[in-house]
Each structure stands twice: as structure tokens, then as C-alpha cells.
N, C-alpha and C positions, 0 to 999 in steps of 0.2 A: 547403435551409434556411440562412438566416442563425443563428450559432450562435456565443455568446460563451462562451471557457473563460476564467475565473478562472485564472491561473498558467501554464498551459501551455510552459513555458520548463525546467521539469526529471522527468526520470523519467515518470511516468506522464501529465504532459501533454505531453510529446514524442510519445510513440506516440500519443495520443488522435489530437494534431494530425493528423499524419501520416495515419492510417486515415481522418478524415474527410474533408481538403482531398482524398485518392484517389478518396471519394467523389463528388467534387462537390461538398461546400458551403462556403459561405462562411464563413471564421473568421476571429473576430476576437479576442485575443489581451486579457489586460486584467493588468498586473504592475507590476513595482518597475522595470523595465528594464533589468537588469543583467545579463542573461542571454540570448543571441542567441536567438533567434524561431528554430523547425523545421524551419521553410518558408520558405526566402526568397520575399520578396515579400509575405507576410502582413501585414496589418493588427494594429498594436499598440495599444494606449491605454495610456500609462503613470502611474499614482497607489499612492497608499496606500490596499488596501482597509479598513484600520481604521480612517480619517479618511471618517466617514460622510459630512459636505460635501463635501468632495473626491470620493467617491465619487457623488455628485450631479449634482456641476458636471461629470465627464468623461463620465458616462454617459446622463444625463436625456435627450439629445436622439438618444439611439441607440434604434434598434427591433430585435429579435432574436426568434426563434422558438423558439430554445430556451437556455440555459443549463447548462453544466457546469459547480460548482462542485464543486472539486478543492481548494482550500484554506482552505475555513471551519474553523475551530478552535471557535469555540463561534458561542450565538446571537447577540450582538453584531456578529460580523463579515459573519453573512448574510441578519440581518433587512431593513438597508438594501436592500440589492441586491433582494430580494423585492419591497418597496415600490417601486423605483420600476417593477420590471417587472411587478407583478401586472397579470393583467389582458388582456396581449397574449402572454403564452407558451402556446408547445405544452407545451414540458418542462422540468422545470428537475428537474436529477441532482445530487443530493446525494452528497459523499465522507463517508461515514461509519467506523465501524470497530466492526471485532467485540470490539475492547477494550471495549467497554461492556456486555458479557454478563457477568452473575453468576456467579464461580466454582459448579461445579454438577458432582455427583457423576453424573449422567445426562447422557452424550457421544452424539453430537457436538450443539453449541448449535444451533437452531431460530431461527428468526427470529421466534416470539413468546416466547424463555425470557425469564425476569426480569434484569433490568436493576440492576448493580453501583451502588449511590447513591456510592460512593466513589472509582470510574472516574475515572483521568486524561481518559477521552473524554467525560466525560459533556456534556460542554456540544454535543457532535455528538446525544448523545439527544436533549439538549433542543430543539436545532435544530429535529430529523425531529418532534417532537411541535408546534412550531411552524407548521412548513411545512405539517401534516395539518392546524391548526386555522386555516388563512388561508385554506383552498378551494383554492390554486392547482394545478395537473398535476404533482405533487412525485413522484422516484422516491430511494428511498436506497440506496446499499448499501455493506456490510459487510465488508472483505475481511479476512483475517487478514495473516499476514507476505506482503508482496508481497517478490518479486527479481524480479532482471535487470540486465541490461545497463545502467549510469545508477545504481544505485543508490546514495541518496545515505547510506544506513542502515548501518553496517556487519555487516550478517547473513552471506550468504554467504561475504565477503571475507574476514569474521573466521575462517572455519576454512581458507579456500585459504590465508590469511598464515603461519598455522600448518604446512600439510600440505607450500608447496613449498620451506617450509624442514626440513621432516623432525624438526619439535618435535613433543613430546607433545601433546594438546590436553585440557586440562582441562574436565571435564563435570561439572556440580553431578547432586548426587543417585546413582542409581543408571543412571542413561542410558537410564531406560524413561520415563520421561515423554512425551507422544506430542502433538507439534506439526503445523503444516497451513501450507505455502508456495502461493502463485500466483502465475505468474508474469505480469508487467506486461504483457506483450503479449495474454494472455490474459484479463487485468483488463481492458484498454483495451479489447479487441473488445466483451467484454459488454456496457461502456456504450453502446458505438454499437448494440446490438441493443435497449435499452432505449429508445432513438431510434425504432427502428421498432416499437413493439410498445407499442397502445393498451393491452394490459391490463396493464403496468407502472406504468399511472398510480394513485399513491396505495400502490403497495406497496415492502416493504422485501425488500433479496435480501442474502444470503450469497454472496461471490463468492471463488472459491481456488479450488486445488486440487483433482480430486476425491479424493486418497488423503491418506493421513496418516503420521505419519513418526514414531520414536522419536527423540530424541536423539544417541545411538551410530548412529544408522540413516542420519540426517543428516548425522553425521560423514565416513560411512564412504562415504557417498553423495556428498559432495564429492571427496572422492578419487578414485574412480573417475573424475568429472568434471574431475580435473584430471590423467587417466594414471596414477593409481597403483592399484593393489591395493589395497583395502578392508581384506584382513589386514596390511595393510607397516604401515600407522598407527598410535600408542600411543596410547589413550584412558587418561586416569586421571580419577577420578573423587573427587570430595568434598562435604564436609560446608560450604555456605554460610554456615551458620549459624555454624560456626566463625573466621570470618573476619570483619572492620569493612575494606569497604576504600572507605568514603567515598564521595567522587562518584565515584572510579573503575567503569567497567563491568567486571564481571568474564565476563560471558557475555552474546549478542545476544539472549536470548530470556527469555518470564518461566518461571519454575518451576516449571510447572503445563499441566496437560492443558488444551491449547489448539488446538481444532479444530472445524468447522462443515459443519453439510451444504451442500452446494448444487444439491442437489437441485432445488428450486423456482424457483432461478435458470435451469439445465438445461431443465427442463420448459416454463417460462411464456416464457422467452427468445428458445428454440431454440439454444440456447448449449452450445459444447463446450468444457471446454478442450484447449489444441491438443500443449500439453507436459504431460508425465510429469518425474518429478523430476531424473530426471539428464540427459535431453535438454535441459530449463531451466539446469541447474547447467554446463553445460558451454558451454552458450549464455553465461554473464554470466562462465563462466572465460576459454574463449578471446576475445568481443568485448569484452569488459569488463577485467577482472583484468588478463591478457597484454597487452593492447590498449593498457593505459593505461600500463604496465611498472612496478606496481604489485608485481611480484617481488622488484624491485628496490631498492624504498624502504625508509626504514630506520623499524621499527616498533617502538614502545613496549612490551613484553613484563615488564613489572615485576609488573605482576597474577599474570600467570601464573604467575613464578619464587616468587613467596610463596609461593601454591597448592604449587608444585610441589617446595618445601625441606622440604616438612611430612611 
């Protein structure tokens, strides 16, 4: 197939690329330019995808088979791109996110639960409602927290910064709140089985992890990923609510039971994933974390110490 990824220059379109040109097919690359290409030798197009003209003028006379869009943010940025390829695609894979599930006392989220009208993602819902009402071969999916290696988010990172400097690490709540990671190389196969697999067409999938994690569980799970003893670590734990700490982030994750089946992905995909949590977590310690010497760097810890004078 000819197959154009949207972004493919960080994180989860690195690996996309990679697995596919392994494949055999032809990629073609579509970004701001600023960022080296996977695969030497690939094929780039370089524009602004929010400048719909622009997006016209570099891609109208392209033909492609399928489409991975990896970073549409709402539906303005990937209505365009539909329009000019409706019509000749096999596939066209939306990045969506399970941020847009309605906080909901019945765990883990479905891929038909109610939908948050207040969601920072929502403009990805409105997308997938879009792409369903244009006819085209639309597939979406949902992941929760992705890591790994690349990661340009600071989730993981933010508790090894902590752990291999032997700081307490501060936990909102009570440290049972129960979160759901997948990891990027595991994200990125899915999609390419959505590639092969007519009956993805027209459906939405949940893609992560299959287990789920506590907070403190998380913690203590990094540790071990990074050589230490799960019990050597100090967890302290507090009240958020006690605190205003502005645009500062005080913890990588939201405060609430955040997790999804993927089930359906599993089943309709043929899809496994390939890591468990600390085999992931040690994957993004030693090629990532260590890798980049990231130990080394000097880290902003002001948040914490507030938390932590209390």
C-alpha cells in the first residue's frame, strides 16, 4: 500500500513508520519538517496541516491507499484532508483518545460509554462522528496513557526523576485510584492490524494495556524498572485540593479512575499486547531515561517541596 502518516517524525509515528516500511509499504511522511524522518530515505511532504489551502496545494495531486492520522486535534484539522481523499482510500485511522469518556462509576470504559461534553478531547469525538457521517473506511481508536521510549509527555519520566534520585514522590489522594498505560510499540502494531482487518471498518477500538495499575502500584512499578526495591521508595501522599499550584503540573496523571477494556481491540484485531508493565517501564528506563542521561539533568522539584513541607 501506499500510505500517508500525518506527523510520523515523533513517538508513536516513529514506530508506526518503522513497522510499516518493514512491511513493505510505501510511506509517505506529511509534517512541519523539523524533525528527521525514521527511515532514511522516506518520502516527506512538508506544510502546515491547519492551513487548509496549503494542505490542498501539497497533497491534491497525491493518491494513497490509506491514511494514518496521528495528529488531528479536533475536526477542523482533519476535515480537509478527508475531502480531498474521500473517495480513493481503503483506510483512514483516526488517533483518538479515551479522554473523551465520561467520568463513570462503572469500570473499565467500553467503547460505546457516554461521552464527556466537557472533554479537552472532545473535538477527536466530534472528528470520529464526522468521519462515520462522510461514508469513508474510517477506523478510530482510543488509547489511554501511552509510554516508551520517545516519550514526549512527561509520565513515566516523572517518577524515574524522582526514584533515581532517591526523593519521596508525591501521590494525590490515597494512591488507590487505578490507571491503565500502553505501551507505544504496542499502540503502533495495533494500528497496522487495523490495516489488515476488513472488519475494522467503521469501528472504534480501546487500545492499552490489558491490566490496570494503582497509583502507588505505578510508583513502585517504576522502581523496580529502574533496579530498585519497590519497598526502598517513599510515597507520601496528599490532599490536591489543598494546594493552588497554578499552571504548574503537579502529577502526570488525572485523579480518577482511568481505564478501558480492550477487549474488542484483542478479539476483532487479532491483537496482543506484547509488554506487561514493567517489562514497558524498563524498556523507556534503560533506552529512553539512561539513554538520553536524563539522570543527569537538573530538574525543577519546586512542586514537590511545597507538597512536601506540609
Amino acid at each position: 500500500m501506499r500510505i500517508l502518516i500525518m506527523g510520523g517524525t515523533r513517538f508513536i509515528g516513529v514506530y508506526l513508520t518503522k513497522i510499516l516500511v518493514d512491511k513493505g509499504h510505501e510511506i509517505v511522511l506529511f509534517n512541519r519538517g523539523n524533525k528527521t524522518a525514521p527511515v532514511s530515505g522516506i518520502q516527506e511532504i512538508h506544510g502546515d496541516r491547519t492551513d487548509a489551502s496549503q494542505l490542498r496545494e501539497k497533497l491534491a495531486s497525491e493518491k494513497f491507499d490509506a491514511i494514518f492520522d496521528n495528529n488531528g486535534r479536533k475536526l477542523s484539522d482533519t476535515k480537509p484532508l478527508v475531502e480531498i481523499f474521500k473517495g480513493q482510500l481503503k483506510c483512514f485511522v483516526y488517533m483518538s483518545s479515551a479522554g473523551v469518556y465520561l467520568k463513570s462509576e462503572q469500570m473499565p470504559h467500553m467503547e460505546g460509554d457516554a461521552i464527556d461534553p466537557k472533554s479537552r478531547h472532545l473535538g477527536k469525538y466530534e472528528t470520529e462522528t464526522e468521519l462515520a457521517n462522510l461514508g469513508l473506511p474510517w477506523t478510530s481508536i482510543r488509547p489511554t496513557y501511552i509510554y516508551g521510549p520517545q516519550n514526549y509527555n512527561d509520565l513515566e519520566a516523572w517518577f524515574f526523576d524522582r526514584i533515581v534520585r532517591d526523593r519521596p514522590i508525591p501521590i494525590p489522594g490515597n494512591g488507590l485510584h487505578i490507571t491503565q498505560l500502553g505501551h507505544v510499540k504496542d499502540l503502533a502494531m495495533a494500528m497496522v492490524h487495523i490495516l489488515e482487518n476488513d472488519k475494522a471498518i467503521g469501528q472504534i477500538y480501546n487500545i492499552s494495556g490489558e491490566r490496570f495499575v494503582t497509583f502507588d502500584g505505578l510508583a513502585r512499578s517504576c522502581a523496580e524498572a529502574a533496579g530498585k526495591s519497590p519497598d526502598s521508595i517513599k510515597l507520601v501522599h496528599y490532599d490536591p485540593k489543598q494546594f493552588n499550584f497554578g499552571k504548574k503540573k503537579a502529577f502526570p496523571l488525572r485523579v480518577q479512575h482511568f481505564f478501558t477494556s480492550v477487549n474488542k481491540a484483542m478479539k476483532e484485531l487479532n491483537w496482543q499486547p506484547k509488554y506487561d508493565l514493567i517489562s514497558g517501564l524498563k524498556d523507556s528506563f534503560e533506552n529512553d531515561f539512561i539513554a538520553s542521561g536524563r539522570e543527569k539533568a537538573e530538574v525543577d522539584f519546586s512542586v514537590d517541596d511545597e507538597i512536601l513541607k506540609v
